[in-house]
DSSP file (Angstrom, degrees, kcal/mol; ACC not computed):
  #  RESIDUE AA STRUCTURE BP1 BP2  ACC     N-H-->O    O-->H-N    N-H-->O    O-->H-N    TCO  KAPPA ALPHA  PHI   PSI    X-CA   Y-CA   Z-CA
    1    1 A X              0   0    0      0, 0.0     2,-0.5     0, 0.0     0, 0.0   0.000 360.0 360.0 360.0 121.7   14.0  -50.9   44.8
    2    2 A X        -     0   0    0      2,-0.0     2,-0.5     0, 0.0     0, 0.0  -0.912 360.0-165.7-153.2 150.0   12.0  -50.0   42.2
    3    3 A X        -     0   0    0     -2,-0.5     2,-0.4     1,-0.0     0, 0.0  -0.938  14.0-139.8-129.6 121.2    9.0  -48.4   42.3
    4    4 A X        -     0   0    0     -2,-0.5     2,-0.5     1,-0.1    -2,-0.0  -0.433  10.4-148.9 -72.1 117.7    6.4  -48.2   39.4
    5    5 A X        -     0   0    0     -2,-0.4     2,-0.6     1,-0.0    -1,-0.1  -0.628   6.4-144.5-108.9 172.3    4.4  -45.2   38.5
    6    6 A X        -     0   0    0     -2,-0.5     3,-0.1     1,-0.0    -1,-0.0  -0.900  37.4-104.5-114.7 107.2    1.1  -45.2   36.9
    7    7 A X        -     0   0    0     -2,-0.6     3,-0.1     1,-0.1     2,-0.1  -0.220  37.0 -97.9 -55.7 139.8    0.6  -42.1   34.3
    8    8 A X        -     0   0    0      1,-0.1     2,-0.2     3,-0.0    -1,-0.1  -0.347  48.0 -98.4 -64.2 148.2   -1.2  -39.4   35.1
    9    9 A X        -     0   0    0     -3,-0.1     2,-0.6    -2,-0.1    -1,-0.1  -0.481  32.3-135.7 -75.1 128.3   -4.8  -39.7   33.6
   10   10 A X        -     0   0    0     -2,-0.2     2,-0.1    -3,-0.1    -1,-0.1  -0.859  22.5-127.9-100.2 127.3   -4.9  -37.7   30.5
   11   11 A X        -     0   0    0     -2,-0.6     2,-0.1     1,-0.0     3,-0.1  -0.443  27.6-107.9 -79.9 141.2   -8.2  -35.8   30.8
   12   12 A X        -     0   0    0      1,-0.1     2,-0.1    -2,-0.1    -1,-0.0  -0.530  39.4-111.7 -77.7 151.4  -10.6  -36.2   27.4
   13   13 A X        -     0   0    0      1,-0.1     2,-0.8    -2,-0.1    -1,-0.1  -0.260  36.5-102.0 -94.9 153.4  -10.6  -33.0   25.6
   14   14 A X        -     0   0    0     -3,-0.1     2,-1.2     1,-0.1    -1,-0.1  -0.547  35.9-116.1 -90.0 138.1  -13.9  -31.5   25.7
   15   15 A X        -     0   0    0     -2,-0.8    -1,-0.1     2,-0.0     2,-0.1  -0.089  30.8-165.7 -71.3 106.1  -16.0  -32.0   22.3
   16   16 A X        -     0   0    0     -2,-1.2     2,-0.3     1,-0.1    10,-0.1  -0.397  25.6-109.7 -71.5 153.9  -16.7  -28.5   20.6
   17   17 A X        -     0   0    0      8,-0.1     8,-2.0     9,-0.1     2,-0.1  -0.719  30.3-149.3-107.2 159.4  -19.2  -28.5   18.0
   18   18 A X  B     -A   24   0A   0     -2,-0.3     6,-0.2     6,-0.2     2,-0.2  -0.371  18.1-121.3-110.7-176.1  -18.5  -28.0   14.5
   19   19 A X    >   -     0   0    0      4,-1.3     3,-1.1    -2,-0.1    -1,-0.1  -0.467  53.5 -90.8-102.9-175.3  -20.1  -26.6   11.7
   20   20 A X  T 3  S+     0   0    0      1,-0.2    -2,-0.0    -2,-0.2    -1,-0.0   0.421 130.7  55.4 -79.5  13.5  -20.6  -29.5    8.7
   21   21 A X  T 3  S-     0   0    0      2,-0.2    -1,-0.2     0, 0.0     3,-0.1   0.606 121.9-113.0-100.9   0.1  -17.2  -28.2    7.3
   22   22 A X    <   +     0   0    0     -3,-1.1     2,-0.4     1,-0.3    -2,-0.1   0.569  65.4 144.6  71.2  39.5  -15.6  -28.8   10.5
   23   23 A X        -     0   0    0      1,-0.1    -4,-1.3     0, 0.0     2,-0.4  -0.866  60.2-104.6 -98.1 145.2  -14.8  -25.8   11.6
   24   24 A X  B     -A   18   0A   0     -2,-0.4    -6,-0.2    -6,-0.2    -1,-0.1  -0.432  37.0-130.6-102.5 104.8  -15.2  -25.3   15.5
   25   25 A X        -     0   0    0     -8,-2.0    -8,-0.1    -2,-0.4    -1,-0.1  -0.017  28.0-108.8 -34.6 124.4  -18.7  -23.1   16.5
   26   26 A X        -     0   0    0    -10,-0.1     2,-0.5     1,-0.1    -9,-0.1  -0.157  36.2 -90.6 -42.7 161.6  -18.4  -20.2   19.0
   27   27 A X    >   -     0   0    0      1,-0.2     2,-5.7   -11,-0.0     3,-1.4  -0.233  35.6-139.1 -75.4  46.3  -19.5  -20.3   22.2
   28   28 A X  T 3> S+     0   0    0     -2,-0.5     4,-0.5     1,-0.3    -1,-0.2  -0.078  95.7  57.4 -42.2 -30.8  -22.9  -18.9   21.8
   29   29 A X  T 34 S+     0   0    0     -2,-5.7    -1,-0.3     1,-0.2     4,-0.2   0.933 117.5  33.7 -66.3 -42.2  -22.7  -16.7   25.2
   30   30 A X  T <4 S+     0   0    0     -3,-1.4     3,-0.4     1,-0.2    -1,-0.2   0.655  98.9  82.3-105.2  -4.4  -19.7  -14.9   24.0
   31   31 A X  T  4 S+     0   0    0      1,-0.2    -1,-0.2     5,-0.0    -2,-0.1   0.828 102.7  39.3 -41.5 -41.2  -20.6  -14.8   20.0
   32   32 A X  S  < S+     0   0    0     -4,-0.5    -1,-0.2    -3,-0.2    -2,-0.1   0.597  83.5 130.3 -97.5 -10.4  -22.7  -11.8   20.6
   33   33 A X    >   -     0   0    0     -3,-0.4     3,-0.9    -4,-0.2     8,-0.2  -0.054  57.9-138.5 -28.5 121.9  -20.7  -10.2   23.0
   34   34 A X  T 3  S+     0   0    0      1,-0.2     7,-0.3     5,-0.1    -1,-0.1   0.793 103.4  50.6 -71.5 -22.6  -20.2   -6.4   22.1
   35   35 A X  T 3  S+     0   0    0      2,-0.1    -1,-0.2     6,-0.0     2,-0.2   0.139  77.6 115.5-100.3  40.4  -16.7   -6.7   23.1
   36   36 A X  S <  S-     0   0    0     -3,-0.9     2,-0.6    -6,-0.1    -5,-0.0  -0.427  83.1 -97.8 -90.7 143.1  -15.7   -9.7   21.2
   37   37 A X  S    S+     0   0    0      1,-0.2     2,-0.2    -2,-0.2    -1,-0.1  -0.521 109.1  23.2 -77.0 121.7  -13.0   -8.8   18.7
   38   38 A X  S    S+     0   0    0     -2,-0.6    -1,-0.2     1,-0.2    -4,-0.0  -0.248  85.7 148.5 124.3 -53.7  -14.9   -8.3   15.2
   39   39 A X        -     0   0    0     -2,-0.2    -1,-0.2     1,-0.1    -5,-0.1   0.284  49.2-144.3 -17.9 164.5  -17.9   -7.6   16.6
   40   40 A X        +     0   0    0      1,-0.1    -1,-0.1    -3,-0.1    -6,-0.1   0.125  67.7 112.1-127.0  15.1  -20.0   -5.2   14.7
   41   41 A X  S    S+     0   0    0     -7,-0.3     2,-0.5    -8,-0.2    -1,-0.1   0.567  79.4  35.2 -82.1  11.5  -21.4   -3.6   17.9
   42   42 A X        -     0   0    0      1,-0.1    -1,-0.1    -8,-0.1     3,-0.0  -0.944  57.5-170.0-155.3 127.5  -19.8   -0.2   17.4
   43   43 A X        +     0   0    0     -2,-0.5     2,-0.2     2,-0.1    -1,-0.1   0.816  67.6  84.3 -98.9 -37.7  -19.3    1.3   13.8
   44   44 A X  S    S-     0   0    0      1,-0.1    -1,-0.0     2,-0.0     0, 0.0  -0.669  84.8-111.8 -94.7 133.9  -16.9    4.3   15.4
   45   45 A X        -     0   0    0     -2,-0.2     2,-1.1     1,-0.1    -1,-0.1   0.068  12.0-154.5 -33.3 119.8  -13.4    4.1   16.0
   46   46 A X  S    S+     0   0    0      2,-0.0     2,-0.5     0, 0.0    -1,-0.1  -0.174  84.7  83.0 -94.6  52.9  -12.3    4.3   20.0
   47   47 A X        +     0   0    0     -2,-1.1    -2,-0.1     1,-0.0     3,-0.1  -0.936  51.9 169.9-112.3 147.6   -9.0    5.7   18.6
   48   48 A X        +     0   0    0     -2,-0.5     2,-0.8     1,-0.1    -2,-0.0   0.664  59.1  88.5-125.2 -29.8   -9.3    9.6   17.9
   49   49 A X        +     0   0    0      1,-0.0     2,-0.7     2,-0.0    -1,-0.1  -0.328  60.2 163.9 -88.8  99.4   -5.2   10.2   17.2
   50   50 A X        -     0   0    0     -2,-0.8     2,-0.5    -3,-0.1    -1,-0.0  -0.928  31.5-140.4-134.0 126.4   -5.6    9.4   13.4
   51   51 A X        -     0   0    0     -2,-0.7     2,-0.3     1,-0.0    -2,-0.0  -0.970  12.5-146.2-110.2 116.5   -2.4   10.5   10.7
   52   52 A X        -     0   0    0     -2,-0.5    -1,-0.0     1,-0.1    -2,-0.0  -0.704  21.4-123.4 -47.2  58.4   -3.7   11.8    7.6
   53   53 A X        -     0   0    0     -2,-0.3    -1,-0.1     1,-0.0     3,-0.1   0.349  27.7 -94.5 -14.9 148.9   -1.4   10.8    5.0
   54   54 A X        -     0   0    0      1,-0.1     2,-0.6     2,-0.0    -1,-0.0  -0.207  39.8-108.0 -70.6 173.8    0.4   13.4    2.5
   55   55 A X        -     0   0    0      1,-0.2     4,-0.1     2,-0.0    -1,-0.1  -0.770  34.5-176.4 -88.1 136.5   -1.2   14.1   -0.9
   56   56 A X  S >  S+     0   0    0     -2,-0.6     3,-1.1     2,-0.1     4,-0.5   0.696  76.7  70.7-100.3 -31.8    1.1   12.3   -3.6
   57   57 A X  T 3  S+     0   0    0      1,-0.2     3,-0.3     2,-0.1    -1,-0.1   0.885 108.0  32.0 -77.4 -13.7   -0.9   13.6   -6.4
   58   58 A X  T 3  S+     0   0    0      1,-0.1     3,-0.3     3,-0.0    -1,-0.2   0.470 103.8  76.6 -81.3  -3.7    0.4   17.5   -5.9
   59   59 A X  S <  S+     0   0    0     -3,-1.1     3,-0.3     1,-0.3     2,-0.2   0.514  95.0  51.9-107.4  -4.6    4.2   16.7   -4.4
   60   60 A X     >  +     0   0    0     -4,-0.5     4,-0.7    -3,-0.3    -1,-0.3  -0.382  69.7  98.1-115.6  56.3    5.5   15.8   -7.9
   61   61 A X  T  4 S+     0   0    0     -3,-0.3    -1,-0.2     2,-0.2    -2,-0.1   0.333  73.5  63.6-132.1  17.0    4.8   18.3  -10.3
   62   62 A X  T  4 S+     0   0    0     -3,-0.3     4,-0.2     2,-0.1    -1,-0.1   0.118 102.6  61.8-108.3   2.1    8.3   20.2  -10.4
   63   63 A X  T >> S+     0   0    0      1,-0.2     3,-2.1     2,-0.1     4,-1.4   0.883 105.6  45.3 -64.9 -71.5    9.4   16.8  -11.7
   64   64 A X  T 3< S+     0   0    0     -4,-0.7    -1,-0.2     1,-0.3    -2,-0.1  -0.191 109.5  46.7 -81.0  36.8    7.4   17.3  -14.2
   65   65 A X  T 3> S+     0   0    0     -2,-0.3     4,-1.3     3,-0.0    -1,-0.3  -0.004 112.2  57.1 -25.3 -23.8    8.1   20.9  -15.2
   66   66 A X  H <> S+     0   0    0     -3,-2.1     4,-0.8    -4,-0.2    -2,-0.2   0.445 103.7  47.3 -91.5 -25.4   11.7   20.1  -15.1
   67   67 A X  H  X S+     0   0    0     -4,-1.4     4,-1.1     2,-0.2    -3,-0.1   0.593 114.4  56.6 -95.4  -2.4   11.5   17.2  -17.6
   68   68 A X  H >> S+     0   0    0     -5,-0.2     3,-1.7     2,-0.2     4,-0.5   0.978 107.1  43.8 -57.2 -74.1    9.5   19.8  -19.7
   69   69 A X  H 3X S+     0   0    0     -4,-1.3     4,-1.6     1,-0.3    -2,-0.2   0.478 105.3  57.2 -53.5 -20.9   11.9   22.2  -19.8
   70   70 A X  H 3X S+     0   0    0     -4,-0.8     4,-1.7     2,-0.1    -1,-0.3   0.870 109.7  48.6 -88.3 -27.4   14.8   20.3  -20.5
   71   71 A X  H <X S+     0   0    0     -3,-1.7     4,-2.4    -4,-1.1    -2,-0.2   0.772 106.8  55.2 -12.7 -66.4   13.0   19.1  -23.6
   72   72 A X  H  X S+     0   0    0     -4,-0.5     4,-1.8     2,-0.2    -2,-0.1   0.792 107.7  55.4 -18.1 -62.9   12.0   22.8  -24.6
   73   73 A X  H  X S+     0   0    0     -4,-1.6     4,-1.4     2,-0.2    -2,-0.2   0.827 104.9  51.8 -46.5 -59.2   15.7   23.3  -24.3
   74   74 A X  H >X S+     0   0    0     -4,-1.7     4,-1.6     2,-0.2     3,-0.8   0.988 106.2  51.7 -22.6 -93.2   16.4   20.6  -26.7
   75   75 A X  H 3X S+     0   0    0     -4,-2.4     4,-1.7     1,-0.2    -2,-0.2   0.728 107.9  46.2 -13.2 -51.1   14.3   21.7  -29.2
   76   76 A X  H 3X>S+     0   0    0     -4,-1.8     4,-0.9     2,-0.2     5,-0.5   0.777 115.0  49.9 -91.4 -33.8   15.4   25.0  -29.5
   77   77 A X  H <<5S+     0   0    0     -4,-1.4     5,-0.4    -3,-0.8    -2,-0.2   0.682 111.3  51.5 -22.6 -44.2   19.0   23.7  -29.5
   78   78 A X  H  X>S+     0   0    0     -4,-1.6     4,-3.0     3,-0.2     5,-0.7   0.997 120.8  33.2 -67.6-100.1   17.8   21.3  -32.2
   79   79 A X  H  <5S+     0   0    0     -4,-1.7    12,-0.3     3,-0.2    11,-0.2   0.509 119.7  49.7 -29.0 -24.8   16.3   24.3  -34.2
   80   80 A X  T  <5S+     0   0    0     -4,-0.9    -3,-0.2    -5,-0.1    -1,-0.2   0.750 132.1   3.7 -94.2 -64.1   18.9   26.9  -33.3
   81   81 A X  T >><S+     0   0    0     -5,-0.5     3,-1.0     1,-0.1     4,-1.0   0.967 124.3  55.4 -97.7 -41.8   22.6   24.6  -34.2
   82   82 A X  T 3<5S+     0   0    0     -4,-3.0     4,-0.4    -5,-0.4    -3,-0.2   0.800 111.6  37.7-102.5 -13.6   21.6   21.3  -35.6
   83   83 A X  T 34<S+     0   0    0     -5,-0.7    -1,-0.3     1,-0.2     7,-0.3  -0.142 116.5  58.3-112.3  53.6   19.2   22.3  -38.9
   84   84 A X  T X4 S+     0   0    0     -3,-1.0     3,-0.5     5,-0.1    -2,-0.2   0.516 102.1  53.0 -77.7 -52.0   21.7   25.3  -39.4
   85   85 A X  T 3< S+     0   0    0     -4,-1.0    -2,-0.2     1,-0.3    -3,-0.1   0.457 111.8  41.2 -70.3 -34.3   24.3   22.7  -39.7
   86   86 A X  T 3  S-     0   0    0     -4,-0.4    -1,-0.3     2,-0.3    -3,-0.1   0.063 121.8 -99.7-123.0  31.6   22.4   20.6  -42.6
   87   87 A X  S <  S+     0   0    0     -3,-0.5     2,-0.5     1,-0.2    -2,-0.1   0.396  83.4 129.4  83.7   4.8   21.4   23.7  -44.3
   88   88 A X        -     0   0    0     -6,-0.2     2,-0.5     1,-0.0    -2,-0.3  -0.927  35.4-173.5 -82.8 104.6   18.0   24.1  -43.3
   89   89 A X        +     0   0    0     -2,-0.5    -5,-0.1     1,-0.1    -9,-0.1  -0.883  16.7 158.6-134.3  59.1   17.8   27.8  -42.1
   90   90 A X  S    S+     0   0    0     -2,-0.5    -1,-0.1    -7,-0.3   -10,-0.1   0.698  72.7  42.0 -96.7 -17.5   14.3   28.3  -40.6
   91   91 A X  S    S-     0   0    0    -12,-0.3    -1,-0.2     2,-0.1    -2,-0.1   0.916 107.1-119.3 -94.1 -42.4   14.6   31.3  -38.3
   92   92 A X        +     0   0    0      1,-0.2     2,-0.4     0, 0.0    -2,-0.1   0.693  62.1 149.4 120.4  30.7   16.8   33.3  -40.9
   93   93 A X        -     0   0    0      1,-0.0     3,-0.3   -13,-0.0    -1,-0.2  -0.706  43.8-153.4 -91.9-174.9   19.6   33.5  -38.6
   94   94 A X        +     0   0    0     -2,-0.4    -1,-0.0     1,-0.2   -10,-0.0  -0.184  49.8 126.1-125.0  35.3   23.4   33.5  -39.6
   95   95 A X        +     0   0    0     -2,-0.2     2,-0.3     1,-0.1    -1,-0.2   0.955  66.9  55.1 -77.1 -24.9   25.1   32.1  -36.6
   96   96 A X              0   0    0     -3,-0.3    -1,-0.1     1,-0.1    -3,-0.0  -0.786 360.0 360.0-104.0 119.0   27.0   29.4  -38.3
   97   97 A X              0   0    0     -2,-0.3    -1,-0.1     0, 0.0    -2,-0.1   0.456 360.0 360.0-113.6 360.0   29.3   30.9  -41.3
């Protein structure tokens, strides 16, 4: 027995129109729609719950007071032991005999 089937009729797609680059028009009804996503028909936000980010430019600045100071430190290390040491003597003390 064998019993032949017939394919189901594949229904023709319907033809949307395109623009001349061939991208596929909106529907005209729902283009203007105020609650069509994009729309422009409401400038203000229907969210209210809105997180302010922290400030970045004030949260680093004991970085930078801390790379000062160890500089400073330097320096005065610099002046204080190392031109003692090659016989330059600019503060007129005598720690190194």
């Amino acid at each position: 027995m064998e019993q032949t089937r017939e394919p189901a009729p594949v229904p023709e797609p319907k033809a949307e129109t395109t623009n001349r680059w061939g991208a596929v028009q909106p529907d005209p009804v729902t283009a203007d729609a105020p609650s069509r996503w994009g729309s422009e028909g409401s400038s203000e936000p229907t969210f209210t719950n809105v997180d302010k980010p922290a400030k970045q430019g004030n949260s680093k600045w004991w970085i930078i007071l801390i790379v000062v100071l160890v500089v400073l430190c330097l320096c005065a290390c610099v002046v204080i032991f190392g031109l003692p040491l090659l016989g330059l003597d600019l503060l007129g003390l005598n720690i190194i005999q």
